[in-house]
N, CA, C and O of each residue as an XYZ file, in Angstrom:
332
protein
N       8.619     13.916     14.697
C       9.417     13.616     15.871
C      10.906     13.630     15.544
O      11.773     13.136     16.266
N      11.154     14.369     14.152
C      12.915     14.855     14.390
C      13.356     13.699     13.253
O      14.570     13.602     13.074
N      12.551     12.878     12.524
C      13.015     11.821     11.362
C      12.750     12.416     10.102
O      13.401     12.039      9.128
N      11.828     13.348      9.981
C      11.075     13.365      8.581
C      11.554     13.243      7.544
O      10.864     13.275      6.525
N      12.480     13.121      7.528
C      13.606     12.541      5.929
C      13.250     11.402      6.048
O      13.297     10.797      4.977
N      12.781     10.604      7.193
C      12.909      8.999      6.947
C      10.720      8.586      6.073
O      10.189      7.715      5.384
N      10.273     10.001      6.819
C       9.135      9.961      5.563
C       8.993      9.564      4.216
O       9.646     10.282      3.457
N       8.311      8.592      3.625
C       7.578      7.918      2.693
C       6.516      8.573      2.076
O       5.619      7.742      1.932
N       6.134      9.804      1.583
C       4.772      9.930      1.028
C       3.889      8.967      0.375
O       2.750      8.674      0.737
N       4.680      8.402     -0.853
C       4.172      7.363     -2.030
C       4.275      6.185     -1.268
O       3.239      5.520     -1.269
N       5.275      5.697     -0.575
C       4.945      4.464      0.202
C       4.026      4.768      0.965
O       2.957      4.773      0.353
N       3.901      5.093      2.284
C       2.607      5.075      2.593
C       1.729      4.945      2.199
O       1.167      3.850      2.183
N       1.161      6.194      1.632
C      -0.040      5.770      0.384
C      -0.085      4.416      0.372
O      -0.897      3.707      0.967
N       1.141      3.957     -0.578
C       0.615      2.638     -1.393
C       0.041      1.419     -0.493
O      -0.765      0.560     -0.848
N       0.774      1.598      0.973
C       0.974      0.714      2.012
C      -0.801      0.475      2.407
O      -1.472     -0.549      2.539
N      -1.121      1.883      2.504
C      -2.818      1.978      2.825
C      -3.581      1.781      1.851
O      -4.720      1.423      2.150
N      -3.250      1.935      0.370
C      -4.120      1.284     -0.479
C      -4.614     -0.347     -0.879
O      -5.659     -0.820     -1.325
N      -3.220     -0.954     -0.450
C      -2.980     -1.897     -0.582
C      -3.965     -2.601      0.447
O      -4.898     -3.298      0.049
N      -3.731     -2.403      1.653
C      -4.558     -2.780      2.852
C      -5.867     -2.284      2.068
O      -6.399     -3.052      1.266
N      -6.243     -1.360      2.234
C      -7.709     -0.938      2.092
C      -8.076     -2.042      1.153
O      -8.952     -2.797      1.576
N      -7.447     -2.366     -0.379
C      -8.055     -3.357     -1.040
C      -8.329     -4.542     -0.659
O      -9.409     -5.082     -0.901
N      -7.248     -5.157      0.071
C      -7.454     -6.243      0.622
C      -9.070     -6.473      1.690
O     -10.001     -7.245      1.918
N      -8.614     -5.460      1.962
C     -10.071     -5.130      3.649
C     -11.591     -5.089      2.616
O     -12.610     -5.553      3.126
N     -11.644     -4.662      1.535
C     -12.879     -4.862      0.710
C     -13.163     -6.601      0.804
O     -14.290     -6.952      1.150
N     -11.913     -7.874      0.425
C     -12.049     -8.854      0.028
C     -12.589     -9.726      1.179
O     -13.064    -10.854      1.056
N     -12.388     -8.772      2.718
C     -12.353    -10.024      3.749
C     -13.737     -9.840      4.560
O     -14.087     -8.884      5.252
N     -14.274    -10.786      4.329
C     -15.225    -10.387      5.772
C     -15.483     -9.790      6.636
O     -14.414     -9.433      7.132
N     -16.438     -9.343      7.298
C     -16.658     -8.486      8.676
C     -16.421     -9.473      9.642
O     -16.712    -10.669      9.598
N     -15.775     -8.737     10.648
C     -15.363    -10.078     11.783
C     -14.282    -10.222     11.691
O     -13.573    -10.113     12.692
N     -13.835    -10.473     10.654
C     -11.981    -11.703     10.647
C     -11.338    -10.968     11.055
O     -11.217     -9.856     10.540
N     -10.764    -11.312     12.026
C      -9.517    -11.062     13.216
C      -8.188    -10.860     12.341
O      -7.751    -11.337     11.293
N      -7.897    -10.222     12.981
C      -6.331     -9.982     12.357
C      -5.425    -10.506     11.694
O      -4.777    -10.164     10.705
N      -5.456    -11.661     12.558
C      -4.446    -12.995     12.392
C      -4.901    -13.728     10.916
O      -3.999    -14.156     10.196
N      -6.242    -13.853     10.512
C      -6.704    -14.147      9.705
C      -7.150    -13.144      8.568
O      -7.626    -13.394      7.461
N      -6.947    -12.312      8.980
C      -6.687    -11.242      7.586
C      -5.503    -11.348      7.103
O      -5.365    -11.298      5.881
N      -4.376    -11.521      7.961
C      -3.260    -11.491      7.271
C      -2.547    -12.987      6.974
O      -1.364    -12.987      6.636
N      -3.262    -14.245      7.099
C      -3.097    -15.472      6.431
C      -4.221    -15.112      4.859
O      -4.058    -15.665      3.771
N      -5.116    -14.250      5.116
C      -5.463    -14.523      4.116
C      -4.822    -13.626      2.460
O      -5.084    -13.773      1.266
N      -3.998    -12.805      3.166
C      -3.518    -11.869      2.578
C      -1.836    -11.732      2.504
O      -1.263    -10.650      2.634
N      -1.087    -13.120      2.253
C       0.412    -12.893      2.773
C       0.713    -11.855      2.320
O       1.082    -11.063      3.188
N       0.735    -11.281      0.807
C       1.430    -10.433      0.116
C       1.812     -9.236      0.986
O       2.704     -8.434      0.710
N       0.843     -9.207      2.332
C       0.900     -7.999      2.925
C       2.317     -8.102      4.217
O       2.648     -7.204      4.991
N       2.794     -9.178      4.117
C       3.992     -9.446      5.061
C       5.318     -9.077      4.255
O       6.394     -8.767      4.765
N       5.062     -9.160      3.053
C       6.534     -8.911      2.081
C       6.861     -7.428      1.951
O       5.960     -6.676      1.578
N       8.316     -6.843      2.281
C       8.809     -5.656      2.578
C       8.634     -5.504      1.028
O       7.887     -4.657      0.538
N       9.310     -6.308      0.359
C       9.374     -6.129     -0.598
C       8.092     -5.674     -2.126
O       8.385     -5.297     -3.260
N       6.471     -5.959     -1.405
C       5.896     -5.341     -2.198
C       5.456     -4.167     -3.075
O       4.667     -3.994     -4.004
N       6.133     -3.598     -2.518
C       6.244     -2.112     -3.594
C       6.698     -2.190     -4.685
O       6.245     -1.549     -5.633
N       7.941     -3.200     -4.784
C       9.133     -3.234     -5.782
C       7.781     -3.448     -6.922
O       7.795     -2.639     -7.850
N       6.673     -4.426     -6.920
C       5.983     -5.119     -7.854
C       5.328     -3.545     -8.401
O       4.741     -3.402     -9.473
N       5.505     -2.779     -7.706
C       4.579     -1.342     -8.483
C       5.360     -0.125     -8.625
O       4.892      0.881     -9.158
N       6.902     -0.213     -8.017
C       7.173      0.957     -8.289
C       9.005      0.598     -8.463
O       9.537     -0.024     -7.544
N       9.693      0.953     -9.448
C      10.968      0.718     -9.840
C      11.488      1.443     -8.679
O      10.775      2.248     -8.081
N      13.332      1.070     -8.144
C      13.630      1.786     -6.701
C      14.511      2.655     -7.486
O      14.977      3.392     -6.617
N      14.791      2.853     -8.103
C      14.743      4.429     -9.064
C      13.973      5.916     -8.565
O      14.360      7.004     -8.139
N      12.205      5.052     -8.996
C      11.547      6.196     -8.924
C      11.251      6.499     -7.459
O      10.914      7.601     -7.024
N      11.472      5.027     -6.534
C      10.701      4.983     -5.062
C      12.286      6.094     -4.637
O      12.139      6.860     -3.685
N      13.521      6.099     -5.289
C      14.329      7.361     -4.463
C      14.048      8.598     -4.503
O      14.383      9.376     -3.609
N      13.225      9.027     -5.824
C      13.220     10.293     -6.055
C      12.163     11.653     -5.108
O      10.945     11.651     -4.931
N      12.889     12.381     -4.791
C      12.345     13.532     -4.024
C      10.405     13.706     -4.121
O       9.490     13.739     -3.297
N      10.528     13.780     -5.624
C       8.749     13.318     -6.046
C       8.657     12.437     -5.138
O       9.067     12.867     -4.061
N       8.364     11.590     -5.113
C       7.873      9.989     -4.765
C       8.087      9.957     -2.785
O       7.173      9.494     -2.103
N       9.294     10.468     -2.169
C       9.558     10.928     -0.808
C       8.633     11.573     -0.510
O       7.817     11.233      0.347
N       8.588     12.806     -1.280
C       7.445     14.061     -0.801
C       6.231     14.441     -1.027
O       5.717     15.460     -0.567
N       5.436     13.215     -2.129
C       4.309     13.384     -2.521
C       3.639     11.643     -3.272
O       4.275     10.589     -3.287
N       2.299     11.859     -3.780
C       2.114     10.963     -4.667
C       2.751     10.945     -5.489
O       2.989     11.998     -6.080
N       3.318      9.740     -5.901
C       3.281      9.237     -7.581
C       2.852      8.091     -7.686
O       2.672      7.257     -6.799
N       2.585      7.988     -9.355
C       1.993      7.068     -9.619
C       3.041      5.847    -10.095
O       4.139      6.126    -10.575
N       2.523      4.260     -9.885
C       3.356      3.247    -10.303
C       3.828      3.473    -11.294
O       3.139      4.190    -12.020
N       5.296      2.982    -11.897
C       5.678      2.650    -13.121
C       5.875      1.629    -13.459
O       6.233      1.485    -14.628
N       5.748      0.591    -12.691
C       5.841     -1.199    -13.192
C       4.370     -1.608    -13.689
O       4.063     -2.008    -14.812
N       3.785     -1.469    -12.909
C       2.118     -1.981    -12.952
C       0.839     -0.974    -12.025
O       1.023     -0.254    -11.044
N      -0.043     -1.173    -12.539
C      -0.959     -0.396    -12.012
C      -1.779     -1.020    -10.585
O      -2.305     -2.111    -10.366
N      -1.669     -0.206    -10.038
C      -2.609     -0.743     -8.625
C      -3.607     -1.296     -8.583
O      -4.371     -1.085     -9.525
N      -4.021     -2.171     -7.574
C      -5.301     -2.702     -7.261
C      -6.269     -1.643     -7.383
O      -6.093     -0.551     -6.841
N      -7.448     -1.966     -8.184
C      -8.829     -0.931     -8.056
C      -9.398     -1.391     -6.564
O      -9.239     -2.498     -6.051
N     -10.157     -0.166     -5.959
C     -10.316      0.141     -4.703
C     -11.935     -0.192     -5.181
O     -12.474      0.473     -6.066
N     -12.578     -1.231     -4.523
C     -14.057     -1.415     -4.927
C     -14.926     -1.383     -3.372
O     -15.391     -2.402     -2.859
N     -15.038      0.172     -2.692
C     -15.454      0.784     -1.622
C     -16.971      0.507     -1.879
O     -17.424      0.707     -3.006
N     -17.687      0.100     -0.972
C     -19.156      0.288     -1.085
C     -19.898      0.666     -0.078
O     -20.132     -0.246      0.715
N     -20.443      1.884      0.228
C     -21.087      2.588      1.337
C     -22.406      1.966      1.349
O     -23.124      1.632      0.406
N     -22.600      1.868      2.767
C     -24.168      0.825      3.000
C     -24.818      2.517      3.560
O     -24.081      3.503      3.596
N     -26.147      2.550      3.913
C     -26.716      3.486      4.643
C     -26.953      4.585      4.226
O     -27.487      5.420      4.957
């Protein structure tokens, strides 16, 4: 819609991984409001900083594609398909 410089590749990502891990930890059912008391970390702008130096979060890589953390490594994603 005429922003795409203001595009995030690697943030995003991280934004949805982050959620997705959390969404493994919570119950079926819990409402919104209570996913995200149970999960503050997910209100802080600032969580990326904990996985990615703002160095690397400027660089053209990181804008236009995956990269991977350089502070710490991400939450493992523990997905389990029923059916």
């Amino acid at each position: 819609h005429g922003v795409t410089e203001k595009y995030h590749h690697t943030l995003t990502l991280l934004w949805m991984r982050l959620v997705a891990a959390a969404l493994v930890e919570t119950p079926e059912g819990c409402a919104f409001e209570e996913f995200l008391a149970d999960h503050p970390e997910l209100r802080d702008k600032n969580l990326p900083l904990q996985y990615y130096s703002q160095d690397l979060l400027r660089t053209p890589a990181a804008r236009g594609g995956w990269v991977e953390p350089d502070l710490r490594p991400l939450p493992n994603l523990r997905i389990y398909r029923c059916c």
